[in-house]
MDAnalysis code that builds the backbone (N, CA, C; Angstrom):
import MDAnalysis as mda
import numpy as np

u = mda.Universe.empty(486, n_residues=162, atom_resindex=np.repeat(np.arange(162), 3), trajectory=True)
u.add_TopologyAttr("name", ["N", "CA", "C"] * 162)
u.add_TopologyAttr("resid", np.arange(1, 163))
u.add_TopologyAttr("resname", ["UNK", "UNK", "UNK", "UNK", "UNK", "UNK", "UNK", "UNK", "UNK", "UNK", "UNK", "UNK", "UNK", "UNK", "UNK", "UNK", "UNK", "UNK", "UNK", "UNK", "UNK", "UNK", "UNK", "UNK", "UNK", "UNK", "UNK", "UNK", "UNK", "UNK", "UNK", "UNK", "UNK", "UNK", "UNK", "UNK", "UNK", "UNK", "UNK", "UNK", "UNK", "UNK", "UNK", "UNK", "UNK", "UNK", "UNK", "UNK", "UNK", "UNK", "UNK", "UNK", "UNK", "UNK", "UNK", "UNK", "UNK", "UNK", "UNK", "UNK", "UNK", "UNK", "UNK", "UNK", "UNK", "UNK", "UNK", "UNK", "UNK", "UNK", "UNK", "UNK", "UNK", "UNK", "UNK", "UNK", "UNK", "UNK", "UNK", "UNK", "UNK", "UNK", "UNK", "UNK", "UNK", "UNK", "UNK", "UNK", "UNK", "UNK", "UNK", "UNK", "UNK", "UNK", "UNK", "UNK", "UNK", "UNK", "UNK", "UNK", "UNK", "UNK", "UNK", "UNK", "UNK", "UNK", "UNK", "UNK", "UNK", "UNK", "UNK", "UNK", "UNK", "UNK", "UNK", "UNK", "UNK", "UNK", "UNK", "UNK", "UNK", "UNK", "UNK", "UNK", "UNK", "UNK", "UNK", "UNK", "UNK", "UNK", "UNK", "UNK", "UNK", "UNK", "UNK", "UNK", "UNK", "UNK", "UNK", "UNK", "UNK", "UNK", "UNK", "UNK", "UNK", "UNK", "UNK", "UNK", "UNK", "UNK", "UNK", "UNK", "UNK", "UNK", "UNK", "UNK", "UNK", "UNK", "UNK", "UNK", "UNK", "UNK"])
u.atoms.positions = np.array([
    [-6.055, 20.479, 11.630],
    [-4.620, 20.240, 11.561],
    [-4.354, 18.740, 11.722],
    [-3.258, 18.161, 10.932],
    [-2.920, 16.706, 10.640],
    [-2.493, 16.440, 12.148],
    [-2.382, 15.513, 12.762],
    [-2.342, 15.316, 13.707],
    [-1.632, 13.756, 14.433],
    [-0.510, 12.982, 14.360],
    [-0.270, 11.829, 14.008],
    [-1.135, 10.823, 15.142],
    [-0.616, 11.518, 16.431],
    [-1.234, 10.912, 17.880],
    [-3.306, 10.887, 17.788],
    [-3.741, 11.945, 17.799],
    [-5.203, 12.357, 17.872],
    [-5.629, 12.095, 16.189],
    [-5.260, 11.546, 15.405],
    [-6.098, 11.311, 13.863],
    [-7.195, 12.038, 13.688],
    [-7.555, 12.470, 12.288],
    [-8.752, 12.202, 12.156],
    [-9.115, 11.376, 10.433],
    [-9.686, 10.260, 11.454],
    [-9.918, 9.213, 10.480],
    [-10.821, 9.626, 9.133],
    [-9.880, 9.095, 8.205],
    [-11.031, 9.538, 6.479],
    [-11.255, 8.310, 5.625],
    [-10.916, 7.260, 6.312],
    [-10.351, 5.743, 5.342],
    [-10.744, 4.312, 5.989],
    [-10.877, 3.313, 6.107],
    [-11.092, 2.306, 6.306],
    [-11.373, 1.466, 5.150],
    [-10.635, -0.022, 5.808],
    [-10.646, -0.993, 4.491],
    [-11.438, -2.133, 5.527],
    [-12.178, -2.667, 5.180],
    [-13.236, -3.588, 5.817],
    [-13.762, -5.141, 5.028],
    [-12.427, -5.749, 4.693],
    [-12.548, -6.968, 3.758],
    [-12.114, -7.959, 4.868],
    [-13.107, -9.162, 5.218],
    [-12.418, -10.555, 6.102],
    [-10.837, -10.419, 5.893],
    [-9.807, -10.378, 6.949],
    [-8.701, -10.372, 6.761],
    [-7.890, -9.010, 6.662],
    [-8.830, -7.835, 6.308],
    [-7.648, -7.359, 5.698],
    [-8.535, -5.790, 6.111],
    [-8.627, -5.376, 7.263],
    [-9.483, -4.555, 7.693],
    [-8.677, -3.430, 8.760],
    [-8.970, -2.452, 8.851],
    [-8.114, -1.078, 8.947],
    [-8.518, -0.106, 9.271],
    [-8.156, 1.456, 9.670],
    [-8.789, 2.835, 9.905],
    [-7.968, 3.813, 9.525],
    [-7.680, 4.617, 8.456],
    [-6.762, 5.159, 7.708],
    [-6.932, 6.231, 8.135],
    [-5.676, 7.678, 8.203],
    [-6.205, 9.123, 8.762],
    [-4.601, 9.386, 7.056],
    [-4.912, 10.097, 6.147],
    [-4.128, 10.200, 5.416],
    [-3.723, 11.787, 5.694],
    [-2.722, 11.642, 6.546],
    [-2.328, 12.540, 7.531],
    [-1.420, 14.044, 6.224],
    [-0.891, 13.038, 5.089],
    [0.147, 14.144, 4.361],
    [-1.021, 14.748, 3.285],
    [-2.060, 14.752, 2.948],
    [-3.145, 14.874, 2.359],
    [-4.323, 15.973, 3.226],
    [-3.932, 15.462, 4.640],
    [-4.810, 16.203, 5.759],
    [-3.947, 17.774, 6.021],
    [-2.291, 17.280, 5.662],
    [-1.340, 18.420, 5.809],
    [-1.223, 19.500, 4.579],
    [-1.699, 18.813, 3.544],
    [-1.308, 19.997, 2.744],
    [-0.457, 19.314, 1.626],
    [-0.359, 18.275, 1.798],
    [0.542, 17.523, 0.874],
    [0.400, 17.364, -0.434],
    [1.364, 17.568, -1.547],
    [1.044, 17.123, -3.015],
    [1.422, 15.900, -3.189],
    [3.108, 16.104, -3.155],
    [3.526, 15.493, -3.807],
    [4.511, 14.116, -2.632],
    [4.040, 13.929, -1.481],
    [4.254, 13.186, -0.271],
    [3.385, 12.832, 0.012],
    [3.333, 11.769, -0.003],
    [1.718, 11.015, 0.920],
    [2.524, 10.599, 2.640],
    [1.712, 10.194, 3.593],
    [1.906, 10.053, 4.805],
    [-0.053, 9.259, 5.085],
    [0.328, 7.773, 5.963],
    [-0.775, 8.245, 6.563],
    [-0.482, 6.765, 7.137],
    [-1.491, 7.214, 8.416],
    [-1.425, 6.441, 9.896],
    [-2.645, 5.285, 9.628],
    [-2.412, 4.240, 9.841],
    [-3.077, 2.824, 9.691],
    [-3.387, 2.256, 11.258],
    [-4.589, 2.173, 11.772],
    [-4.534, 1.620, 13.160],
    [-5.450, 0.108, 12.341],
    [-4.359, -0.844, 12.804],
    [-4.763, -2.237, 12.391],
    [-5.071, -3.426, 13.534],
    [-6.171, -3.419, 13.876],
    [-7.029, -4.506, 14.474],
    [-6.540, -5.762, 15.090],
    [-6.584, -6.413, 15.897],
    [-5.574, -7.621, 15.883],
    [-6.025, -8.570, 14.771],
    [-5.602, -9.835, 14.218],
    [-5.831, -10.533, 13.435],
    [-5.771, -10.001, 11.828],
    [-6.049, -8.850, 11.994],
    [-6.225, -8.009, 10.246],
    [-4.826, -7.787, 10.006],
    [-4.824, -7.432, 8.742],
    [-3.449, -7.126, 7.416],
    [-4.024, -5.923, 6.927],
    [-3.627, -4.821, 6.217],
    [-4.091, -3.788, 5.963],
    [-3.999, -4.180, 4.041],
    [-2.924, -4.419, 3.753],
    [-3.268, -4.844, 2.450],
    [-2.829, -6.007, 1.943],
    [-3.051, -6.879, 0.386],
    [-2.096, -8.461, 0.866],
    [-0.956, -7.637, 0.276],
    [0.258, -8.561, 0.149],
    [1.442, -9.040, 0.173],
    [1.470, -8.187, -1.451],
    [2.437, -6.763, -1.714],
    [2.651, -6.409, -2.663],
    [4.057, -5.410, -3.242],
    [4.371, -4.818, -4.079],
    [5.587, -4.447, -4.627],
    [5.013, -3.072, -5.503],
    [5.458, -2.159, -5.167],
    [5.213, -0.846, -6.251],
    [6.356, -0.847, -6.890],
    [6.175, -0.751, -8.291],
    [6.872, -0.323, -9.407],
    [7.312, 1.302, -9.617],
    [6.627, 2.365, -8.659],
    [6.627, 3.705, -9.032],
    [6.701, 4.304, -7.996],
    [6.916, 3.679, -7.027],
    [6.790, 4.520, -5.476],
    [7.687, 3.804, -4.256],
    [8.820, 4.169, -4.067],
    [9.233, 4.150, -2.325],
    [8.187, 4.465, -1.670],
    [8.449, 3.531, -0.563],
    [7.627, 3.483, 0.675],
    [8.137, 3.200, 2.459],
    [7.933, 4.104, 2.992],
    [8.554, 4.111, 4.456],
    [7.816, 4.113, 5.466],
    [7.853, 2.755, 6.287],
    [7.394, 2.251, 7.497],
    [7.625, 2.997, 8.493],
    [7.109, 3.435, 9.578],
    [7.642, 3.444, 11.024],
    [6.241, 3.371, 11.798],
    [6.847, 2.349, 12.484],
    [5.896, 2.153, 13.829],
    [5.699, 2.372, 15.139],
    [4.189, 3.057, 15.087],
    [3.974, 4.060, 15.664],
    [3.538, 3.399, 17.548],
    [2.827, 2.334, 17.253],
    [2.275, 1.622, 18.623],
    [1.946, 0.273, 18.218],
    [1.990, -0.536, 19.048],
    [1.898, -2.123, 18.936],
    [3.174, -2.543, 18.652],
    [2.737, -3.989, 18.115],
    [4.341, -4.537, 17.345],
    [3.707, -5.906, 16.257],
    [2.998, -4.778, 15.063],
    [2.900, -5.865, 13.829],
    [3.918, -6.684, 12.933],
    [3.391, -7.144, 12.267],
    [4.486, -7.731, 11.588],
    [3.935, -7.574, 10.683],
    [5.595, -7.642, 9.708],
    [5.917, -7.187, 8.449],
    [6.420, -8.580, 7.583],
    [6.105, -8.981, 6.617],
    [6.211, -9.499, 5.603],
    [6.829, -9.090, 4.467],
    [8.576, -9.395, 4.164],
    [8.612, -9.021, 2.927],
    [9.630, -10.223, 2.406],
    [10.411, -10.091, 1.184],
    [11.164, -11.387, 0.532],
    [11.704, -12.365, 1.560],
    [12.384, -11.900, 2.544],
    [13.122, -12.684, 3.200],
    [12.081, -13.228, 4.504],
    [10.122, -13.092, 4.331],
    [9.598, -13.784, 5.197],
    [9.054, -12.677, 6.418],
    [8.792, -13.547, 7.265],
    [7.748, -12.913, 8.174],
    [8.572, -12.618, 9.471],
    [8.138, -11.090, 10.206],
    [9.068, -10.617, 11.189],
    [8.230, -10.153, 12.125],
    [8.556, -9.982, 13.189],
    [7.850, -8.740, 14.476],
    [8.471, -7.358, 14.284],
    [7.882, -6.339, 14.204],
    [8.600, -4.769, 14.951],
    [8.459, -4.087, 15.792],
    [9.096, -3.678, 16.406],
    [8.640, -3.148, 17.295],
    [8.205, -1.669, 17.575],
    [7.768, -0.556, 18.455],
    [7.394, 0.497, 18.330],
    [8.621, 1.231, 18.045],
    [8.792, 2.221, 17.365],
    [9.471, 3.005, 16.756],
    [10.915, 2.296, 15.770],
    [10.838, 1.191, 15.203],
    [10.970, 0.896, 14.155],
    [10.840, 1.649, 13.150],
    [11.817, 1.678, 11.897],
    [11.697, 2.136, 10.724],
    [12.066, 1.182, 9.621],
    [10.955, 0.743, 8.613],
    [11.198, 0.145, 7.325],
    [11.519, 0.301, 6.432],
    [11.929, 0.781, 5.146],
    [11.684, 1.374, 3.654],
    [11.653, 0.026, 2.802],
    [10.563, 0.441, 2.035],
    [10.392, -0.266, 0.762],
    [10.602, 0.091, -0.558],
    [11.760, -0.168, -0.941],
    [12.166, 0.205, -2.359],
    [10.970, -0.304, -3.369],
    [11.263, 0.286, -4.678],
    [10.504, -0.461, -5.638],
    [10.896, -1.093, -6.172],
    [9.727, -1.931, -6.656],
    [10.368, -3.684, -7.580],
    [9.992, -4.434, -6.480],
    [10.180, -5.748, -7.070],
    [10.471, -6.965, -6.322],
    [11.228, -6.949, -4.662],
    [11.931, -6.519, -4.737],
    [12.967, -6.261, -3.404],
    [12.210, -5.996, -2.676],
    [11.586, -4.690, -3.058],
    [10.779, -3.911, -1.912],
    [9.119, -4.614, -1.511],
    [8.814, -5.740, -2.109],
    [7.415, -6.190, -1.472],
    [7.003, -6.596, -0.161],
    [5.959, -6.053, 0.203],
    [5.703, -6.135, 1.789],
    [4.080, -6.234, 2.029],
    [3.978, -6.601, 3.258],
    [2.620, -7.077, 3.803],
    [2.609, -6.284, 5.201],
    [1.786, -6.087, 6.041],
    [1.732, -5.626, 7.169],
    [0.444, -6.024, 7.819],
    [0.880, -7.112, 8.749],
    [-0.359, -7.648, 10.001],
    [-0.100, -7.655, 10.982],
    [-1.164, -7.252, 11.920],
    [-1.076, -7.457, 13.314],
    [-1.742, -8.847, 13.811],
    [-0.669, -8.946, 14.571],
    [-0.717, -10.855, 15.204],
    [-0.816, -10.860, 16.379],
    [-0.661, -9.336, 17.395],
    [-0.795, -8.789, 18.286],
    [-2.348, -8.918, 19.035],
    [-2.407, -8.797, 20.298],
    [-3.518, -8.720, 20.694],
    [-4.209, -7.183, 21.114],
    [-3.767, -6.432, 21.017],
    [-4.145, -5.184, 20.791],
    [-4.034, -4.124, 19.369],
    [-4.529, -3.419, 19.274],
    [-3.980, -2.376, 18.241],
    [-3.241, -2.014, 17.419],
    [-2.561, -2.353, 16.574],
    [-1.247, -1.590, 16.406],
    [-1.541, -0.411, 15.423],
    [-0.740, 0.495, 15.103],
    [-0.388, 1.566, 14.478],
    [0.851, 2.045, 13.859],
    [0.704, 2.381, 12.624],
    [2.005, 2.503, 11.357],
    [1.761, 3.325, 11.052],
    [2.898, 4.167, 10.137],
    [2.961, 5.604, 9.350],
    [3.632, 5.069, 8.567],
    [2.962, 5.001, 7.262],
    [3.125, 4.501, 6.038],
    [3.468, 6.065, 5.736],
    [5.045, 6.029, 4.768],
    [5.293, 7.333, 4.098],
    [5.194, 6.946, 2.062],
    [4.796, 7.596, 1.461],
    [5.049, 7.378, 0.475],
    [5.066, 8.834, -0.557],
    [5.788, 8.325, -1.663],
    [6.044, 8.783, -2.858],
    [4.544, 9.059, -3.337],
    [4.514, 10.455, -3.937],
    [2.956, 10.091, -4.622],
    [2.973, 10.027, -6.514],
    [3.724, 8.859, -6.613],
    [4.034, 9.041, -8.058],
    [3.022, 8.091, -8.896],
    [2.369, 8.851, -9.938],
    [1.391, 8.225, -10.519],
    [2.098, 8.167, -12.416],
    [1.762, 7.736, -13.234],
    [1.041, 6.016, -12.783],
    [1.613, 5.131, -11.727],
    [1.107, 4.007, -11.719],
    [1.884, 3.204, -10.670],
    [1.684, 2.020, -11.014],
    [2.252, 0.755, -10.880],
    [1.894, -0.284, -11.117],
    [2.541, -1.240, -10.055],
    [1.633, -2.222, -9.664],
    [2.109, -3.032, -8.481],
    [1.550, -4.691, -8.986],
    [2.748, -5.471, -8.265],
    [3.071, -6.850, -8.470],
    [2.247, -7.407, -7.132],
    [1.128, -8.376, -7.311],
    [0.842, -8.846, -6.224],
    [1.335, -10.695, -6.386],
    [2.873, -10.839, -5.868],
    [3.100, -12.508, -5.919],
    [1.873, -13.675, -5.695],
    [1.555, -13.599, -4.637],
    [1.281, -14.628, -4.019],
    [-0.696, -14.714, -5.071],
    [-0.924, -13.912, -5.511],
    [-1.902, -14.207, -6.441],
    [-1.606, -14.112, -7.941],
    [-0.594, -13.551, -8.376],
    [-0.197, -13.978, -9.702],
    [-1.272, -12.896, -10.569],
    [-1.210, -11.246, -9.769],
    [-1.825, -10.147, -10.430],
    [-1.162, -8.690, -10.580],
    [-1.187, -8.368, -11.141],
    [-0.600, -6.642, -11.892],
    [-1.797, -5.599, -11.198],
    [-1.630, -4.521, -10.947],
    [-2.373, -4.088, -10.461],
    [-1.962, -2.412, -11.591],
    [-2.764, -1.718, -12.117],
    [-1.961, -0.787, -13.068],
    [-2.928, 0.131, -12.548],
    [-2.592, 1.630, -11.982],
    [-3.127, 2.617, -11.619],
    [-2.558, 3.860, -12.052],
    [-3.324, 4.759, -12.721],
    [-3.429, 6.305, -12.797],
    [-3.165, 7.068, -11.866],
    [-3.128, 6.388, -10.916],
    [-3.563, 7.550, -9.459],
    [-2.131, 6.673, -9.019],
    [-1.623, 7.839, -7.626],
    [-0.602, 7.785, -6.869],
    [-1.775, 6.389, -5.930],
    [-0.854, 5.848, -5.259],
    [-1.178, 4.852, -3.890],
    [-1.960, 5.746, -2.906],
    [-3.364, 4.962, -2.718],
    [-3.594, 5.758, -1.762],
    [-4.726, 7.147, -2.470],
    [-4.036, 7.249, -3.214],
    [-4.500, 8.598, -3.816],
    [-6.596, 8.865, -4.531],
    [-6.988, 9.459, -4.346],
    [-8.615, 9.700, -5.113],
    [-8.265, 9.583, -6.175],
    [-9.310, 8.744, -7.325],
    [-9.017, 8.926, -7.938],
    [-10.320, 9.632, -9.030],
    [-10.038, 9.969, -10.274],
    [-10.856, 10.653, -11.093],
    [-11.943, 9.606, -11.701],
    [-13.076, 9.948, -12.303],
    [-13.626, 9.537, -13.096],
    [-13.460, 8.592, -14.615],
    [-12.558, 9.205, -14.774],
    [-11.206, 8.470, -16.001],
    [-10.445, 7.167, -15.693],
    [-9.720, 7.647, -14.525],
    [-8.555, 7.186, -14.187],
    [-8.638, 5.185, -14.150],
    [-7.761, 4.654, -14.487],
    [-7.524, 3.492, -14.431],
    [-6.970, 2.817, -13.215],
    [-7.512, 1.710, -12.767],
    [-7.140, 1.635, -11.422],
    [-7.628, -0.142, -11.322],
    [-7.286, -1.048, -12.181],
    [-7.530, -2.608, -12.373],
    [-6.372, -3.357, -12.489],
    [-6.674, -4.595, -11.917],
    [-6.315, -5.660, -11.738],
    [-6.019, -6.922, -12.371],
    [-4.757, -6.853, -13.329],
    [-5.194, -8.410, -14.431],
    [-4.130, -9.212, -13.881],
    [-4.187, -10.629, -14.264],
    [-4.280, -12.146, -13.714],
    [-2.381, -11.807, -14.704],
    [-1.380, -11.874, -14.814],
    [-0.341, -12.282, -14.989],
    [-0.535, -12.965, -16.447],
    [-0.848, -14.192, -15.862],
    [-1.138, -15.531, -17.111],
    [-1.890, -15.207, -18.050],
    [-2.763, -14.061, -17.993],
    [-3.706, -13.520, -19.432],
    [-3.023, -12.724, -19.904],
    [-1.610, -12.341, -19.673],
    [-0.915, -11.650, -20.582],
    [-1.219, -11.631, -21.716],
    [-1.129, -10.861, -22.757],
    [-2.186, -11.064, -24.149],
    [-0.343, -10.688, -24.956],
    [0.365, -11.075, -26.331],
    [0.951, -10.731, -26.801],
    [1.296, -9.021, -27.207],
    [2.160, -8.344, -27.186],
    [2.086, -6.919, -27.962],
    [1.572, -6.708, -29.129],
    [1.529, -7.462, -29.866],
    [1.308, -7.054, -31.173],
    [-0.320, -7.651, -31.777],
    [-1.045, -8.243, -30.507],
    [-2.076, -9.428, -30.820],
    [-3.021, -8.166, -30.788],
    [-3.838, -8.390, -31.934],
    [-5.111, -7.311, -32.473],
    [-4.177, -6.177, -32.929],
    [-3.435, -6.096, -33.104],
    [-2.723, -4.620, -33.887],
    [-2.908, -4.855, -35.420],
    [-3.000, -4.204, -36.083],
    [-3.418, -3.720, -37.416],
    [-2.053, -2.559, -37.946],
    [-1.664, -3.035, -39.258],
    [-0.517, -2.113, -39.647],
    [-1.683, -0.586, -40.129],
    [-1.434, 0.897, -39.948],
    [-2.292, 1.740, -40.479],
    [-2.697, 1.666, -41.808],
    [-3.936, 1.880, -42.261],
    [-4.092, 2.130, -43.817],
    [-4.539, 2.860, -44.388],
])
C-alpha cells in the first residue's frame, strides 16, 4: 500500500547536482491517469533543472524541510505544508532545490498526459516525450532532447509525392 510518510522507494536520480529518492506513490496506488510521487531531496541537490511542461499541470506540496522553488519570478524558500501549482507553458516553469541542511521532501502531483513536451530555458533545449512525466516508458517510445537553435525548417527534406 502507497504510503506518503513510510515510502517505498522505486526511483532515484544520481547526477552531480541534481540527485534524489523517488517513491511514485500514484503508480504504487493504482493510478492511471494521476501521477503523485514523493521526492526526498538531499541538501545541496535539485531534483530536476529548471523546466516548463507543455502537456501537464503540476502540483507542489511540501511535505518536510523547506526547499526552494525556482520559477519566472526567481528563487524562493517554502515552507512545510506549502502548496504550488504549475501551469503549463512558460508561466508554469520551475526548479526545486534544497539549500537546506537537512532533507527535504515534496509531493509532486501531476497530470499523466502523454505526449508531452518540455522547454528547458536556461539550456536552450525541447525535450519531446511519448510517455507521461515520470512515466516507463516502452521500447518505441520517444523520449529526446534537441538544442532549440538546430531547429531544422518544416518543409526542409520534404519531397512533393510522386
Amino acid at each position: 500500500m502507497a504510503n506518503l510518510f513510510e515510502p517505498e522507494w522505486d526511483g532515484s536520480g544520481e547526477r552531480p547536482g541534481f540527485s534524489y529518492r523517488r517513491a511514485k506513490l500514484g503508480n504504487q496506488a493504482g493510478g492511471e491517469r494521476l501521477g503523485a510521487s514523493v521526492f526526498e531531496i538531499p541538501p545541496g541537490q535539485a531534483t530536476f533543472p529548471y523546466h516548463a511542461h507543455f502537456g501537464n499541470e503540476e502540483l507542489l506540496i511540501v511535505v518536510e524541510g523547506s526547499p526552494s522553488l525556482r520559477t519566472p519570478d526567481g528563487w524562493r524558500e517554502l515552507e512545510p505544508g506549502e502548496v504550488v501549482s504549475f501551469r503549463v507553458g512558460p508561466e508554469g516553469a520551475h526548479q526545486v532545490m534544497n539549500r537546506g541542511e537537512q532533507p527535504a521532501r515534496v509531493l509532486v502531483v501531476s497530470e499523466m498526459n502523454a505526449p508531452d513536451v518540455s522547454l528547458y530555458p536556461d539550456s536552450g533545449k525541447v525535450l519531446a516525450a511519448t510517455r507521461p512525466p515520470g512515466g516507463s516508458g516502452g521500447a518505441d517510445d520517444i523520449f529526446e532532447a534537441f538544442r532549440l537553435d538546430d531547429g531544422a525548417d518544416y518543409w526542409e527534406g520534404e519531397e512533393p509525392p510522386k
